[in-house]
C-alpha positions as CSV (number, residue, x, y, z in Angstrom):
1,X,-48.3,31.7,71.5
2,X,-45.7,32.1,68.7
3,X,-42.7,34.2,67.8
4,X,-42.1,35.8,64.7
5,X,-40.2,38.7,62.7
6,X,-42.5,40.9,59.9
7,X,-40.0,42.6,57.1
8,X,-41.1,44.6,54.6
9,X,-39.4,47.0,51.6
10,X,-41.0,50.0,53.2
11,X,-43.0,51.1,56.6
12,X,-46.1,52.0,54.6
13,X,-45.9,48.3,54.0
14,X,-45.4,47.3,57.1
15,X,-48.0,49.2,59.0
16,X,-50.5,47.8,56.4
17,X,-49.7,44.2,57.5
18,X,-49.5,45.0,61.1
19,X,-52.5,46.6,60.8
20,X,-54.2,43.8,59.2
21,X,-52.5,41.3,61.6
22,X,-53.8,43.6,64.3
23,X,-57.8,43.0,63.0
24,X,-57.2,39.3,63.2
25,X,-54.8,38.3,66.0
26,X,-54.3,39.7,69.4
27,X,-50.4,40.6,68.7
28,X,-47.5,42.6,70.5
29,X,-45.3,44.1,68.9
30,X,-41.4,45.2,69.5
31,X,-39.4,47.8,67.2
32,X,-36.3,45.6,68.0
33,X,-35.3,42.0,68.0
34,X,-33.2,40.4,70.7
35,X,-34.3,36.8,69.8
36,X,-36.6,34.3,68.1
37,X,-37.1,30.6,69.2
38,X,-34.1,29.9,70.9
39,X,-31.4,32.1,68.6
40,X,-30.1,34.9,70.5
41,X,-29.8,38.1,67.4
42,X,-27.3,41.1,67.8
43,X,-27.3,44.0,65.7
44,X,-23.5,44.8,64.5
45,X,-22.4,47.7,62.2
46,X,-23.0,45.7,59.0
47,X,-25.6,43.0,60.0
48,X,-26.6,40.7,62.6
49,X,-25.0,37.9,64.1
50,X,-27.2,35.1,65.4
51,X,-26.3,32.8,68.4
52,X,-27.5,29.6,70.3
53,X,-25.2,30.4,73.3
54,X,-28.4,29.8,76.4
55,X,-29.6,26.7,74.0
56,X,-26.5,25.3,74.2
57,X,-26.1,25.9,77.5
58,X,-29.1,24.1,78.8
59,X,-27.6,21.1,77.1
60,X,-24.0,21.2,78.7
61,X,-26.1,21.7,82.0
62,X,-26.5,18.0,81.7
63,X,-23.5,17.3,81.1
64,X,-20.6,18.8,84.0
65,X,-17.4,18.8,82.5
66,X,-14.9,21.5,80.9
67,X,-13.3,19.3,78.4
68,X,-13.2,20.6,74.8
69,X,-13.3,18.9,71.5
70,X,-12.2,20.0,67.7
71,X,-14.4,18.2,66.0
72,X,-17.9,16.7,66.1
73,X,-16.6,13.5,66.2
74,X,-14.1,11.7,67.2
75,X,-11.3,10.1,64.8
76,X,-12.3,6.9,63.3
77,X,-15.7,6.8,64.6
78,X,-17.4,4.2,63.1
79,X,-20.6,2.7,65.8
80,X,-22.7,-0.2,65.9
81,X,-25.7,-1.3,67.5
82,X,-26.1,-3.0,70.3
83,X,-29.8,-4.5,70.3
84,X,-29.4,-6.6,74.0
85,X,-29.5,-3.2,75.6
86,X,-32.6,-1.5,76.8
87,X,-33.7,1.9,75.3
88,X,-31.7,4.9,76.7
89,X,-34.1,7.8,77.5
90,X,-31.5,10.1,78.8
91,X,-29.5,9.7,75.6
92,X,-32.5,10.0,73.2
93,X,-33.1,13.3,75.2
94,X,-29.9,14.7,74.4
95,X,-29.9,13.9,71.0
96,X,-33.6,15.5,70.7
97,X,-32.1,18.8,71.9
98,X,-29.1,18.6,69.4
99,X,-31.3,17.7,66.7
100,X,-33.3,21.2,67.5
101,X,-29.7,23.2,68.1
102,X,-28.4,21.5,64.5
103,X,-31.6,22.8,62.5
104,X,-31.4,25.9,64.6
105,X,-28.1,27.4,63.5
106,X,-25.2,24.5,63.4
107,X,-25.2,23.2,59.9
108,X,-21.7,21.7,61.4
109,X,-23.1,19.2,64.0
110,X,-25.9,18.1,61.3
111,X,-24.1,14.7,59.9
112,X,-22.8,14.0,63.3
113,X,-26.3,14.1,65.1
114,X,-28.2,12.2,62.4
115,X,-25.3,9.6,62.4
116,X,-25.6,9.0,66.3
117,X,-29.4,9.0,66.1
118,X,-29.5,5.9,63.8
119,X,-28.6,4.7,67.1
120,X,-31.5,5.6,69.8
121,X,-32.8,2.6,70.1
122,X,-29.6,0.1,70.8
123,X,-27.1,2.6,72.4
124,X,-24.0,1.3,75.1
125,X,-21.1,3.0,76.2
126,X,-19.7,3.4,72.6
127,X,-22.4,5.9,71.7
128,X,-22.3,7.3,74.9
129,X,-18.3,8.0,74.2
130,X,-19.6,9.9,70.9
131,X,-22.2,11.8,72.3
132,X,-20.1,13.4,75.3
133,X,-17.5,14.5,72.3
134,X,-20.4,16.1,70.3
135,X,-21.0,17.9,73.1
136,X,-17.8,18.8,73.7
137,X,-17.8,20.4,70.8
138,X,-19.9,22.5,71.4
139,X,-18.9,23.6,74.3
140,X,-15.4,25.2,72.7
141,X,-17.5,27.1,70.2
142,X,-20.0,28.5,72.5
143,X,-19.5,31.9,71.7
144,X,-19.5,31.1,68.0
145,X,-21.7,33.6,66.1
146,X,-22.8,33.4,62.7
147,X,-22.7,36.7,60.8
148,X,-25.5,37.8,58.2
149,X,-23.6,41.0,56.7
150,X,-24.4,43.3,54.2
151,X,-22.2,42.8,50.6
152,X,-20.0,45.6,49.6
153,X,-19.6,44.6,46.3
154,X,-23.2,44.4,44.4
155,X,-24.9,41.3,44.8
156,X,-23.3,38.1,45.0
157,X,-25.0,34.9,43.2
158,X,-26.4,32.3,45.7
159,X,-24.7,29.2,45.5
160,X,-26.1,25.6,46.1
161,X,-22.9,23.3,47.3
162,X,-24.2,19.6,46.6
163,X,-22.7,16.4,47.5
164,X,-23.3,12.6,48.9
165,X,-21.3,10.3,50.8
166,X,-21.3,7.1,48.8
167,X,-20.1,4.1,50.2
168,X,-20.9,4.5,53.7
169,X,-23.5,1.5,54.7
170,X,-26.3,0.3,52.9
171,X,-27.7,4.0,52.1
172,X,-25.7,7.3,51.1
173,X,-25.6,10.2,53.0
174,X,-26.3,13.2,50.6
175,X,-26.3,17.2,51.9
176,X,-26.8,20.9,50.7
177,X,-25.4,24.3,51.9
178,X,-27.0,27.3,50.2
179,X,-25.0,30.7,50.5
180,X,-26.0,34.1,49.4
181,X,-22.0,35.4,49.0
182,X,-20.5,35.0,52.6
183,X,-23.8,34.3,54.0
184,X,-25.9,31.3,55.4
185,X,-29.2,30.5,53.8
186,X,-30.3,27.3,54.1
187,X,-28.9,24.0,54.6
188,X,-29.9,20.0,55.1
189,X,-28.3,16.7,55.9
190,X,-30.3,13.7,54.9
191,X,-29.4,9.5,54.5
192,X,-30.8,8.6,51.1
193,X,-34.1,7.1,50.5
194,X,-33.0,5.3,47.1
195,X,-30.5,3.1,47.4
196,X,-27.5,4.5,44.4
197,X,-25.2,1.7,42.8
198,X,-22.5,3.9,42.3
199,X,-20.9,7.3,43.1
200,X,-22.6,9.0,39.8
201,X,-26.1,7.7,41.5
202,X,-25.9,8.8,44.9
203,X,-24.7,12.6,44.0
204,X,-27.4,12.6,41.2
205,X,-30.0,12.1,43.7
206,X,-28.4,14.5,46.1
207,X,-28.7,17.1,43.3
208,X,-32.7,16.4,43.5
209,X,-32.4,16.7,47.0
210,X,-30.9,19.9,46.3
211,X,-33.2,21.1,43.4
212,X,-36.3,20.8,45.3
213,X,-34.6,23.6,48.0
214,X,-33.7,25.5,44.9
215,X,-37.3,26.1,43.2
216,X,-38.8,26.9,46.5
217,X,-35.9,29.4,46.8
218,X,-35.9,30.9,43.2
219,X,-39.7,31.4,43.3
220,X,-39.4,33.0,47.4
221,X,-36.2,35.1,45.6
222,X,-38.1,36.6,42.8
223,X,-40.1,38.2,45.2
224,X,-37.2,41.0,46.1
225,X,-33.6,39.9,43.9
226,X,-34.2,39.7,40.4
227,X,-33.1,36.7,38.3
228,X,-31.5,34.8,41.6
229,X,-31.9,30.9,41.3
230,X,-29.4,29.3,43.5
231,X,-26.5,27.4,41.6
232,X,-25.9,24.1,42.0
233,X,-22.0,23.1,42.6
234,X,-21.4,19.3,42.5
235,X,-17.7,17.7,42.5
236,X,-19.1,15.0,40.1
237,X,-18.3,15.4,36.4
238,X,-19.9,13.0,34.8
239,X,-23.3,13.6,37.5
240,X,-23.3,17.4,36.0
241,X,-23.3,15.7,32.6
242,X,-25.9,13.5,33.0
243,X,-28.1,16.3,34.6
244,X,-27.3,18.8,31.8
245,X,-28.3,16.4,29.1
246,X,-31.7,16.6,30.8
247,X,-32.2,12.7,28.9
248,X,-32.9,10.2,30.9
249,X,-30.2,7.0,30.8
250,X,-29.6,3.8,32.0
251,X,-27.3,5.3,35.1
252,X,-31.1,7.1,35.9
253,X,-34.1,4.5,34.6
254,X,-35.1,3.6,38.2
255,X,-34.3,7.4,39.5
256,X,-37.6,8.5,37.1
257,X,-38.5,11.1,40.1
258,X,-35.3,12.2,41.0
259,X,-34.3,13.0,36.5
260,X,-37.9,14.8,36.7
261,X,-37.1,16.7,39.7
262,X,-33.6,18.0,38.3
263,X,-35.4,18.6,34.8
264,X,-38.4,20.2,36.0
265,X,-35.7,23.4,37.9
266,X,-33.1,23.3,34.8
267,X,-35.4,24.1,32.1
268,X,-37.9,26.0,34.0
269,X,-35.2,28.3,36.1
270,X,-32.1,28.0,33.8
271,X,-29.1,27.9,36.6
272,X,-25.5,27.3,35.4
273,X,-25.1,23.8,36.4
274,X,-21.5,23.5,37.7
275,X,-18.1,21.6,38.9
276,X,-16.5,22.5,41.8
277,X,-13.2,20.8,43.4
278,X,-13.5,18.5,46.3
279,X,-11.5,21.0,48.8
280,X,-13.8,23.5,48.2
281,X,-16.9,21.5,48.6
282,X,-18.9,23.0,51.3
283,X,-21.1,20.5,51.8
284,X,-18.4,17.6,52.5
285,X,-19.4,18.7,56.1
286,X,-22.9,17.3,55.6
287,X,-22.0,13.5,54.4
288,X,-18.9,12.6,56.3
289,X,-17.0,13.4,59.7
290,X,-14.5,15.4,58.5
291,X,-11.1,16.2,60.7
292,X,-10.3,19.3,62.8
293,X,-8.9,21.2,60.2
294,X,-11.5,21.1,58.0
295,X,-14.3,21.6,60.2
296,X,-12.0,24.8,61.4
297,X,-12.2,26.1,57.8
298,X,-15.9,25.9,57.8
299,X,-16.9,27.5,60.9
300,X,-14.6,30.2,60.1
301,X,-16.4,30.7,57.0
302,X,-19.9,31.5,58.7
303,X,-18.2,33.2,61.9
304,X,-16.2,36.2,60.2
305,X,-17.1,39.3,60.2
């Protein structure tokens, strides 16, 4: 049995899907929505706001305490592995449920629960330390919502924020938030596959990261908003260069899939390719742990009304 939500411009198309659904499936239907696998939805005067409060929950059921945190992870949190221990079950569980609440609805715990995962499978009581503070977390923003509104003032461009955390081990982290004006459309937090020498590198194959998103979301887009291809926004200069010469060079001769990827959604969708600064670079979150203050500005971002 699966949940699911049918939309549609008008009810004359609507009742033709249902209807067809109807012939095919056995299928129960509800005028109103109170929930879909897991999220907790709320109608407001100019939207819906969308929670993981009972998810969430479940989780801090396993975990008794009332202390808070202000971040996803502590200050200065740099693990390692610890290979002589056994493998933790009870930790791989709780990082299986905040892997499901991160893809859910908390684009803001994604980096943090990747980068304790990379340790499942040699975990002591300095990942344990980690994990209780994630959680934590979560507990002080438990009645966090994020708010899909309605724009007042026409409508908005969807932007692509873009960036990659160079530096950081053997392999970069690289991560994408796409927002239609104030409001949350897609997001991911990924460690790279191919290995980038430099800075340039590792954001030019988080832009292909990014791009694929993109032309799955321009061709879903021109289905209802005319002419909306999301636009990329990197805090690289000289990456944006490179990808707007659409020629491949010696900083991408062994990133052949990644300069085809980028190529393929410039010249085929045409998006304005451009700089943003570092403080307002969204998806920071997504390739670092980022302090307090920061992660406070984010969550604020997707919260407000």
């Amino acid at each position: 049995m699966d949940d699911g939500v049918l939309t549609a411009s008008t009810n004359k198309i609507l009742n033709e899907i249902s209807d067809k659904l109807d012939k095919a499936l056995k299928v129960k239907w509800d005028t109103s929505i109170s929930g879909l696998v897991g999220i907790s939805i709320t109608q407001t005067t100019n939207g819906y706001a969308f929670s993981q409060k009972d998810l969430i929950l479940k989780l801090l059921g396993l975990n008794k305490s009332n202390i808070t945190a202000k971040s996803p992870l502590p200050a200065n949190c740099n693990l390692k592995s610890n290979k002589a221990n056994e493998l933790d079950k009870e930790y791989l569980q709780r990082i299986g449920m905040l892997l499901y609440i991160a893809q859910g609805l908390q684009p803001n715990i994604c980096y943090a629960v990747y980068y304790l995962a990379q340790f499942s499978m040699a975990t002591d009581d300095t990942h344990w330390q980690a994990l209780e503070h994630l959680i934590a977390y979560l507990r002080g923003m438990l009645e966090d919502k994020i708010i899909i509104s309605k724009e007042h003032q026409g409508t908005p461009n969807i932007m692509c924020y873009v960036d990659a955390n160079w530096g950081e081990g053997n392999r970069s982290n690289h991560g994408f938030i796409i927002m239609h004006g104030r409001n949350l459309v897609s997001w991911k937090s990924k460690r790279q596959a191919t290995v980038g020498a430099s800075t340039v590198q590792a954001e030019y194959i988080a832009l292909s990261f990014a791009a694929r998103e993109c032309l799955w979301l321009s061709n879903l887009f021109g289905n209802f908003l005319h002419n909306k291809t999301p636009l990329p926004l990197s805090d690289n200069r000289m990456t944006i260069g490179i990808a707007k010469e659409c020629v491949s060079r010696k900083q991408t001769q062994h990133l052949i899939w990644e300069f085809n990827l980028i190529n393929e959604y410039l010249v085929k969708k045409k998006p304005d390719l451009k700089w943003i600064s570092t403080k307002d670079q969204l998806a920071d979150i997504l390739t670092k742990s980022i302090g307090p203050i920061a992660t406070k500005t984010f969550t604020n971002l997707l919260t407000q009304t």
